[in-house]
DODREN-344722 format. One line per field, with one value per residue: x, y, z of N, C-alpha, C in turn. Coordinates in Angstrom, 2 decimals. Example, Ala and Ser with C-alpha at 12.3 -4.5 7.8 and 13.67 -1.06 7.14 Angstrom:
<sites>
n.u = [13.19,12.85]
n.v = [-5.69,-2.25]
n.w = [7.80,7.08]
ca.u = [12.30,13.67]
ca.v = [-4.50,-1.06]
ca.w = [7.80,7.14]
c.u = [13.20,12.90]
c.v = [-3.30,0.03]
c.w = [7.80,7.87]
</sites>
This chain:
<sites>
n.u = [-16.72,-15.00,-11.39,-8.84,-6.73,-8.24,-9.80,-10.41,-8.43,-10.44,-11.42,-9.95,-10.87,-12.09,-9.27,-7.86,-10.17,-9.47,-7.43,-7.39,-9.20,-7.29,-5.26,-6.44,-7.52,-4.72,-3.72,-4.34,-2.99,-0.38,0.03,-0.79,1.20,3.67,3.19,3.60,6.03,7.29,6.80,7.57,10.78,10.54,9.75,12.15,13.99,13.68,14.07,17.22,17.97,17.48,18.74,21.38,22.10,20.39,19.41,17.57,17.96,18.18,15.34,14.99,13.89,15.11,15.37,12.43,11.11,12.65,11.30,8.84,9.57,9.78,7.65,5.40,6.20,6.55,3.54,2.57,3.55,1.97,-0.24,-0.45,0.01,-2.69,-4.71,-4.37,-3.44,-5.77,-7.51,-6.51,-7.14,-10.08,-10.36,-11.08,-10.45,-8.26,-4.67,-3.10,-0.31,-0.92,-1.53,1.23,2.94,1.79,2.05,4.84,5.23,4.27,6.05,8.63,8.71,8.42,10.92,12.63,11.95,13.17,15.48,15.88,15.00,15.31,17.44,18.97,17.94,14.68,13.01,13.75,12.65,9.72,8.93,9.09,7.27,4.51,5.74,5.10,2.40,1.34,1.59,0.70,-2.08,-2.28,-2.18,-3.72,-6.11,-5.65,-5.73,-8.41,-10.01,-9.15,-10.16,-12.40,-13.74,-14.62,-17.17,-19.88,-18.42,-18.63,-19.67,-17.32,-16.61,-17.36,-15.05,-13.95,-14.78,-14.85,-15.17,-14.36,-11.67,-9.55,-9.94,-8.11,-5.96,-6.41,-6.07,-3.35,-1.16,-0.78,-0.58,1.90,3.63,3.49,4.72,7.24,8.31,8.23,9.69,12.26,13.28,13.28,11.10,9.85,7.95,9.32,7.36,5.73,6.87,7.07,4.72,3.63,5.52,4.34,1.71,1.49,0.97,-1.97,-3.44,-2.93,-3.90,-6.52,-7.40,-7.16,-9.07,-11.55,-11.10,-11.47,-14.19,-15.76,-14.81,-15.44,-18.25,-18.78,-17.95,-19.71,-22.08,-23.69]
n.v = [46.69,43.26,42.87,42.97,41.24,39.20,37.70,34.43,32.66,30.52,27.28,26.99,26.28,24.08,22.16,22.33,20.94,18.68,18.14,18.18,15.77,13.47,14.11,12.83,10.32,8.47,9.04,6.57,5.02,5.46,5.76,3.12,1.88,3.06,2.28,-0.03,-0.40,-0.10,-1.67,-4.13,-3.51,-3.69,-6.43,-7.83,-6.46,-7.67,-10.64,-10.89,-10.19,-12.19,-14.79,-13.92,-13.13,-14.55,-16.98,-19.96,-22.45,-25.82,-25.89,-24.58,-22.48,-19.85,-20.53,-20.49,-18.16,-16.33,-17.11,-16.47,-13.79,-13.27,-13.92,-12.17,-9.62,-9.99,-10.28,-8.51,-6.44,-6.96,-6.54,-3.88,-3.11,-4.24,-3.01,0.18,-0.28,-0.76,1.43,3.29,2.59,3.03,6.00,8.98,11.57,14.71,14.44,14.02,15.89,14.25,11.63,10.79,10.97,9.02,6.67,6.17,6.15,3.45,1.46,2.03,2.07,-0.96,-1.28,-0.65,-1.87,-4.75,-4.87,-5.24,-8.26,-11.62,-10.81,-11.38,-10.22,-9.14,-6.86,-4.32,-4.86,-5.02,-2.62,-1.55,-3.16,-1.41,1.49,0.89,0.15,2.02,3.92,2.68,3.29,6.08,6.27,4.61,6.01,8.44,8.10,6.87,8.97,10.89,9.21,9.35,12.14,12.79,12.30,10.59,9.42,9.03,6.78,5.36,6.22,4.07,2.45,3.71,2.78,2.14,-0.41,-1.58,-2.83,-1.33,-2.25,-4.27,-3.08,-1.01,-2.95,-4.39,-2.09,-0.64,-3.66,-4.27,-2.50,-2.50,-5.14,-4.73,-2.87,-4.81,-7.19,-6.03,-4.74,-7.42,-9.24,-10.64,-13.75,-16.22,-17.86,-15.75,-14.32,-15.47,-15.91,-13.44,-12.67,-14.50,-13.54,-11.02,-12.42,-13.86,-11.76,-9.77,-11.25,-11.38,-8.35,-7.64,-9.27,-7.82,-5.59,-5.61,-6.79,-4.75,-2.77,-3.58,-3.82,-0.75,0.19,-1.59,-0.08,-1.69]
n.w = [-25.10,-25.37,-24.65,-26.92,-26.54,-24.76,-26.55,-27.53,-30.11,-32.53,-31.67,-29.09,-26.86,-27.19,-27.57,-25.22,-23.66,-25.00,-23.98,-21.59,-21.47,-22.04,-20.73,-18.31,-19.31,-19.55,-17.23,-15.20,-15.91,-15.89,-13.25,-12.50,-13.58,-12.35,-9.62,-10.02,-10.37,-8.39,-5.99,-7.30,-7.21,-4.40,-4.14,-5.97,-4.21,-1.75,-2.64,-3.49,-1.12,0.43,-0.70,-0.43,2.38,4.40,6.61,5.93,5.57,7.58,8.28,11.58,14.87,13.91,11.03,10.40,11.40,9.87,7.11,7.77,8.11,5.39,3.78,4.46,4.42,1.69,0.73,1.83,0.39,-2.27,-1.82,-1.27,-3.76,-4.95,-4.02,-4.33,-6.63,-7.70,-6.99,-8.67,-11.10,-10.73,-10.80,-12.63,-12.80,-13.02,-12.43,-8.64,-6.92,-4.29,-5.25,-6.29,-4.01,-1.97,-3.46,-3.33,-0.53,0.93,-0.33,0.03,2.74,3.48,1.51,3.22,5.89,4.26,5.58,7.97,7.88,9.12,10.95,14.01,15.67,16.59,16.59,15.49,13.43,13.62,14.24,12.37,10.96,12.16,11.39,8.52,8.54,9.44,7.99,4.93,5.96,5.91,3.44,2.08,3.11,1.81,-0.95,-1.57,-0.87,-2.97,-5.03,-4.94,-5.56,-7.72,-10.39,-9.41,-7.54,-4.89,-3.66,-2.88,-0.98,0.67,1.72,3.71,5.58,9.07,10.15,7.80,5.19,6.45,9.10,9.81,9.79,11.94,13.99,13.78,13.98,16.59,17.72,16.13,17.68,19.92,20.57,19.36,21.59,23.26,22.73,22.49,25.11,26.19,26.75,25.16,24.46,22.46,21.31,20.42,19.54,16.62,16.20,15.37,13.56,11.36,11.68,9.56,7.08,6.55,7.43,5.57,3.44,4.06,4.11,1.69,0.74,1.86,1.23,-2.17,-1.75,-0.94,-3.12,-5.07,-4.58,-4.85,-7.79,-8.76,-8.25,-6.18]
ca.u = [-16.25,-13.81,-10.32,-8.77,-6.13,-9.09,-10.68,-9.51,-8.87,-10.91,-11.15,-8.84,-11.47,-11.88,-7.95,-7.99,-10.91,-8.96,-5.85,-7.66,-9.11,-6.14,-4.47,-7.28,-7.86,-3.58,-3.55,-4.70,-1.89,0.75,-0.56,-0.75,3.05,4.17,3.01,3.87,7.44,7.80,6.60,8.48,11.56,10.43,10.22,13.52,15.48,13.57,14.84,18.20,18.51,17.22,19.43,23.08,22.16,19.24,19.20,16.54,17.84,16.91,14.03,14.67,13.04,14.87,14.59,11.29,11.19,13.19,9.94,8.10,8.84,9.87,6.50,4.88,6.49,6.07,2.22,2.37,3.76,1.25,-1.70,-0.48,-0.41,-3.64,-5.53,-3.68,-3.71,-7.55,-7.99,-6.19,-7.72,-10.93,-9.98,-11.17,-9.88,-6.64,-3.94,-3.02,0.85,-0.60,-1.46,2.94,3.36,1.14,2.39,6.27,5.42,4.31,7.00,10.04,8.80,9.03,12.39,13.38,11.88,13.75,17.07,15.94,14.66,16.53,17.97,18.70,16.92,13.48,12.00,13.39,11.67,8.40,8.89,9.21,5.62,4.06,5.22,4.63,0.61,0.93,2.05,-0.08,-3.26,-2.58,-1.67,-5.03,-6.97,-5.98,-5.73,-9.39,-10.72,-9.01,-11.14,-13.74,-13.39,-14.94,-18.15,-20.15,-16.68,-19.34,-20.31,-16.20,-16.95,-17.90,-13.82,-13.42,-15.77,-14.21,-14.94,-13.85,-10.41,-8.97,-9.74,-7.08,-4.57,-6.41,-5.55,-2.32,-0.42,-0.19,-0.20,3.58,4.30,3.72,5.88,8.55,8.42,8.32,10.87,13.41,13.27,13.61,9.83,8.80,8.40,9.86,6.54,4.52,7.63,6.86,3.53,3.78,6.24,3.56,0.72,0.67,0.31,-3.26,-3.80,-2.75,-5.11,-7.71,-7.71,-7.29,-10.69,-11.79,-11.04,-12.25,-15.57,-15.94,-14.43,-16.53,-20.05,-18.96,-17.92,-21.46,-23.43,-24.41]
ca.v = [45.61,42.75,43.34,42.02,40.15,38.60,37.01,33.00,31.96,29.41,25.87,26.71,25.52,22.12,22.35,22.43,20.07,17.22,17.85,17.36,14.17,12.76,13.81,11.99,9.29,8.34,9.22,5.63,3.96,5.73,5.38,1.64,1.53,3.63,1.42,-1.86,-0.51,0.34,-3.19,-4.83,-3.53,-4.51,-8.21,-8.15,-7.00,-8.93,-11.91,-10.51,-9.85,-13.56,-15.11,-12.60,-13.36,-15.42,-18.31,-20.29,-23.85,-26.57,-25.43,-24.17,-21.43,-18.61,-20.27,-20.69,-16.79,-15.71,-17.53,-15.52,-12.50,-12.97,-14.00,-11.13,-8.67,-9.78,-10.38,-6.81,-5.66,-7.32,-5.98,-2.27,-3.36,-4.25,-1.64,1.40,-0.24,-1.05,2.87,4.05,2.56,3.72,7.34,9.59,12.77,15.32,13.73,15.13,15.29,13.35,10.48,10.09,10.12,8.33,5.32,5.74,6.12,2.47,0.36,2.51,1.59,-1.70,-1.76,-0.15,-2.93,-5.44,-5.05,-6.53,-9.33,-12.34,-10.57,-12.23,-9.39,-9.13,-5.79,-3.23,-5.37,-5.61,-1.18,-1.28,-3.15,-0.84,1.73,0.40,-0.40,3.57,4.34,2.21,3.33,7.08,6.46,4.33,6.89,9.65,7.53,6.63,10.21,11.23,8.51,10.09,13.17,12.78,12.21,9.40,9.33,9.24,5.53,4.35,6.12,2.42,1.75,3.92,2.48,1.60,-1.79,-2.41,-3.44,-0.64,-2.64,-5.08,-2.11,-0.73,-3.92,-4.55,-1.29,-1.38,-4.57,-4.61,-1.73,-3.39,-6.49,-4.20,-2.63,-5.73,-7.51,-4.43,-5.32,-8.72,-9.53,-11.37,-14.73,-16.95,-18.54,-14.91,-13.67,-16.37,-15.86,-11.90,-12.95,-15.06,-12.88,-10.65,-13.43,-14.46,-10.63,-9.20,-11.74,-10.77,-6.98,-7.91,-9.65,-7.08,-4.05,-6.25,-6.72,-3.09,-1.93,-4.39,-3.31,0.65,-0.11,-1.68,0.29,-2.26]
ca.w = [-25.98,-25.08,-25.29,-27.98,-26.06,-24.18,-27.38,-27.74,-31.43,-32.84,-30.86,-28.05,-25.64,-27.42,-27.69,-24.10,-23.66,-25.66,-23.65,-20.03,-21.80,-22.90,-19.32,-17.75,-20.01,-19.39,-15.72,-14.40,-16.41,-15.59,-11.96,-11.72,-13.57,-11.21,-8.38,-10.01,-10.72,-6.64,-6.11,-7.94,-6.80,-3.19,-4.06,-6.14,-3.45,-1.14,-3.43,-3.14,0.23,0.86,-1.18,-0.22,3.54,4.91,6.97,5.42,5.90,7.54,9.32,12.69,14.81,13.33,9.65,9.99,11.81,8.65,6.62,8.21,7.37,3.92,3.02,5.26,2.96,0.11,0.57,2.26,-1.04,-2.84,-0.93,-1.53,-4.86,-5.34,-2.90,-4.92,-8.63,-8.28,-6.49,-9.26,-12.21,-10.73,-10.87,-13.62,-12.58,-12.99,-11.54,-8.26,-6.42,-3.26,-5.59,-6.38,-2.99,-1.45,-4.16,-3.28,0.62,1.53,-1.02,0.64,4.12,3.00,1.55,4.67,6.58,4.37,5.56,9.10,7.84,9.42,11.95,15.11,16.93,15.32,17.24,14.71,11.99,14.51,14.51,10.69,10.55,12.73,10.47,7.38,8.88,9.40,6.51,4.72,6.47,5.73,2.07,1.79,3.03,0.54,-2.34,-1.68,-0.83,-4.29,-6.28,-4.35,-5.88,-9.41,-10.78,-8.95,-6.58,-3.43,-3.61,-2.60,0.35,1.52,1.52,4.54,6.90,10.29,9.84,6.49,5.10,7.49,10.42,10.04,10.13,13.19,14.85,13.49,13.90,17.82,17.75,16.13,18.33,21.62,19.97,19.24,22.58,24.63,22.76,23.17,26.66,26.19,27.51,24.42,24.40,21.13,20.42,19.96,17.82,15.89,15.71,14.54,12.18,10.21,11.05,8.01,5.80,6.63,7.58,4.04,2.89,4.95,4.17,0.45,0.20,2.18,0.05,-2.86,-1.74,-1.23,-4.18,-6.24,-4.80,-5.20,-8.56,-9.61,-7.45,-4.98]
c.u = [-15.10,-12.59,-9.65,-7.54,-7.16,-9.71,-9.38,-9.78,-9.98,-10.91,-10.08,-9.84,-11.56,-10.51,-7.64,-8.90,-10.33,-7.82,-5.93,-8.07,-8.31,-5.34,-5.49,-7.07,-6.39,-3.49,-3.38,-3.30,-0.61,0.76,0.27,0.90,3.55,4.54,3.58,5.74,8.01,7.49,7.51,10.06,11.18,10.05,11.74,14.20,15.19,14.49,16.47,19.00,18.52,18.17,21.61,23.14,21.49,19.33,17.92,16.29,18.86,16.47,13.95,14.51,13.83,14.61,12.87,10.80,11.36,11.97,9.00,8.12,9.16,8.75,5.65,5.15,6.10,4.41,1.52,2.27,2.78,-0.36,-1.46,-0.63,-1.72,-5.11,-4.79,-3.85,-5.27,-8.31,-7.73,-7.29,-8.92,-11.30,-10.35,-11.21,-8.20,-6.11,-3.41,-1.36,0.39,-0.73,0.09,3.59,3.27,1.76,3.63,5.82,5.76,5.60,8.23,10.06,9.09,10.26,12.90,13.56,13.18,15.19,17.24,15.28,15.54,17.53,18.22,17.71,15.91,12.56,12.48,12.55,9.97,7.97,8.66,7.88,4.57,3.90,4.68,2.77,0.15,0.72,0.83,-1.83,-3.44,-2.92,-2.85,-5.99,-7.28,-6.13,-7.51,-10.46,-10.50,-9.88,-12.61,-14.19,-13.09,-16.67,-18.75,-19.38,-17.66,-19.66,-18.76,-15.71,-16.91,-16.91,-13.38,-14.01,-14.87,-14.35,-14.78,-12.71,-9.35,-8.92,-8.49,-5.49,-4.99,-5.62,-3.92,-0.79,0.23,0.20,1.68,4.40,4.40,4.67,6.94,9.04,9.31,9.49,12.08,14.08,13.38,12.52,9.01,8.72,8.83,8.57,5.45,5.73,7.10,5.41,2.81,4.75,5.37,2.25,0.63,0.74,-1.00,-4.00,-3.90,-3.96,-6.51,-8.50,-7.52,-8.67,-11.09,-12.20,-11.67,-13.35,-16.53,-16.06,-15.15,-17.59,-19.84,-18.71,-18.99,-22.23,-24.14,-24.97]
c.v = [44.87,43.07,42.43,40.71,39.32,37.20,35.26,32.93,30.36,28.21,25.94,26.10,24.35,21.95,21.55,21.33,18.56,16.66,17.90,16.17,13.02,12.56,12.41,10.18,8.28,7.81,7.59,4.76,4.14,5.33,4.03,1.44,1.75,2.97,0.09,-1.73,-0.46,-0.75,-4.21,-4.48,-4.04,-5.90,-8.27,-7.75,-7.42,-10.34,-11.98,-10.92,-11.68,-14.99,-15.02,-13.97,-14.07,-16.18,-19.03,-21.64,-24.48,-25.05,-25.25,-22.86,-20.45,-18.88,-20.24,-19.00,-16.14,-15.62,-16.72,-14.13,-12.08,-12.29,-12.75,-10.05,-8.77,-10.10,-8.72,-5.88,-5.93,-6.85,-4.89,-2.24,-3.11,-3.22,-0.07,0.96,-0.01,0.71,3.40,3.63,3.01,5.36,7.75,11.03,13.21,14.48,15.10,14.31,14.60,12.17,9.98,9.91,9.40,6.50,5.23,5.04,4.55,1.16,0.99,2.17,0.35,-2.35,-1.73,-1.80,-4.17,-5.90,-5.53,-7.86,-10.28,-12.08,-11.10,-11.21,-9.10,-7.56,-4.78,-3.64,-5.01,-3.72,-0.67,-1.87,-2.50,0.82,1.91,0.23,1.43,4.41,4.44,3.06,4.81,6.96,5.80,5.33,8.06,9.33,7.06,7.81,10.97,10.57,9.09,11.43,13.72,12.32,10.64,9.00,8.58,7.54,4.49,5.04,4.71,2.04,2.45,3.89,2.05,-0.05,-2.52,-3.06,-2.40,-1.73,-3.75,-4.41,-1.62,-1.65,-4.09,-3.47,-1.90,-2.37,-5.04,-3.53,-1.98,-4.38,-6.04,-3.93,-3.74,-6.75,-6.58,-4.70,-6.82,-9.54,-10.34,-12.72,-15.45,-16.95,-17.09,-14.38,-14.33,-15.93,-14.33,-11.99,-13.82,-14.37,-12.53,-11.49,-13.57,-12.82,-9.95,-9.92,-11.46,-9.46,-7.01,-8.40,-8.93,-5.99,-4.48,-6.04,-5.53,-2.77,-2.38,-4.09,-1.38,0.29,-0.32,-1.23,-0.45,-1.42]
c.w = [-25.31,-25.79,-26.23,-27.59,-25.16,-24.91,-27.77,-29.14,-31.20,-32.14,-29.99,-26.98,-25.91,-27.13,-26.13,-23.24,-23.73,-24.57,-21.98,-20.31,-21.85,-21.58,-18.25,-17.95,-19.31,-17.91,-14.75,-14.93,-15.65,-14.03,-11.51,-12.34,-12.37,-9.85,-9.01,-10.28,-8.98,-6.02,-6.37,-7.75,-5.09,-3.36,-4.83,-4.87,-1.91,-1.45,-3.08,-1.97,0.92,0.30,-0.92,1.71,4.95,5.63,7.00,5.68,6.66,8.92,10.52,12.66,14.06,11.79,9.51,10.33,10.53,7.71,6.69,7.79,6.03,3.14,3.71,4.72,1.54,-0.33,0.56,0.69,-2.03,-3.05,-0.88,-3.06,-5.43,-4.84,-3.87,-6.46,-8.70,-7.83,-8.26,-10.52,-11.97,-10.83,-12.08,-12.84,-13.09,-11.91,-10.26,-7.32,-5.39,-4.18,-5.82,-5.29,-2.54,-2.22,-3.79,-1.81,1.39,1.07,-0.26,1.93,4.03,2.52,2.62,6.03,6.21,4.51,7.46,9.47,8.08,10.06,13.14,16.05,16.03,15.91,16.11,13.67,12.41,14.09,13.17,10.29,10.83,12.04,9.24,7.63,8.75,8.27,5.30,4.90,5.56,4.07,1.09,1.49,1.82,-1.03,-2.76,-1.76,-2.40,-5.35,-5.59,-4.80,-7.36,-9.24,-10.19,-7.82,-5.06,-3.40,-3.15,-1.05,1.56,2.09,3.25,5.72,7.71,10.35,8.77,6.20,6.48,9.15,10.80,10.09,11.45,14.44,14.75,13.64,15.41,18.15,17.86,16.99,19.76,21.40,20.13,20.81,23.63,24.27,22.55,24.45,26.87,26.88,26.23,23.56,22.87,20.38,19.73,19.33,16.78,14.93,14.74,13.58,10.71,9.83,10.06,6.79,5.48,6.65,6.34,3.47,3.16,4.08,2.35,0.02,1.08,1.42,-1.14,-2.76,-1.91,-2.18,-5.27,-6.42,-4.74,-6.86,-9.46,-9.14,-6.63,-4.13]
</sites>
């Protein structure tokens, strides 16, 4: 015979039932707050910082440099945003601790970054996109393998194809790490600062309708 401390009263398994539902059910909200509150402090003190100490105007190369990587952040920020809210709300599972990291990781690289924005020397900023792309990449990955990792989960698989939204971080990491490098050394000319200072504008955009498209045809089963 079972022992009698063994035996569950009445509805403790529904009990129990209701109260993984309820964790579940919650989980995605708290989630995307989470992320939109770590966000949202990386454009305020973007704003801040642009405002305190900037050189913005008139329009020469370093304001327009500065320009550069305002908006390069704050698209960045935008595009972790939406790659992590839209993971999350797809999630129906227990919540698990890599999902709270994975959401601080990429907005703190970020702040980090924005305190050499508008610098006259632009290579630690160049070292701070490189790892922010790292960052980024890892913090993708697990946030996507976790929505993977429920019922149906197997169909967002699609997100971590090598040539999907990832590829514009493949490219982009080294990328700012050779930049950094070569201007360190003082090997890198004005006009390609320039030009890595505006990249992730068009790039964020990029890897945004990217992940989209993906996330749209796992979503309906395409």
């Amino acid at each position: 015979m079972p022992d009698e401390h063994d035996r569950q009263p009445p509805g403790r398994d529904d009990d129990r039932a209701e109260l993984r539902a309820r964790v579940i059910d919650q989980a995605p909200a708290v989630f995307v707050t989470l992320v939109s509150v770590l966000v949202g402090l990386v454009l305020s003190d973007l704003v801040t910082e642009a405002r305190s100490r900037m050189h913005l105007w008139p329009l020469d190369f370093m304001a327009v440099r500065t320009w550069g990587q305002l908006l390069s952040n704050g698209t960045s920020a935008l595009s972790v945003w939406i790659v992590l809210a839209h993971l999350g709300i797809a999630r129906r599972r227990v919540p698990h601790l890599t999902e709270t990291v994975t959401a601080f990781a990429p907005p703190i690289i970020l702040l980090a970054a924005t305190s050499y924005v508008g610098r006259p020397q632009i290579w630690p900023w160049f070292y701070g996109a490189s790892a922010y792309l790292v960052t980024a990449l890892v913090s993708d990955t697990l946030n996507v393998r976790l929505t993977m990792d429920q019922a149906a989960g197997g169909r967002f698989r699609r997100l971590l194809h090598p040539l999907g939204h990832h590829l514009v971080i493949y490219f982009g990491a080294p990328a700012y790490l050779a930049g950094a490098i070569l201007d360190q050394r003082g090997l890198l000319p004005p006009a390609l600062e320039l030009a890595l200072a505006l990249a992730p504008v068009p790039a964020a955009l990029l890897l945004t309708w990217m992940f989209f498209r993906d996330w749209r045809a796992a979503v309906e089963g395409d």
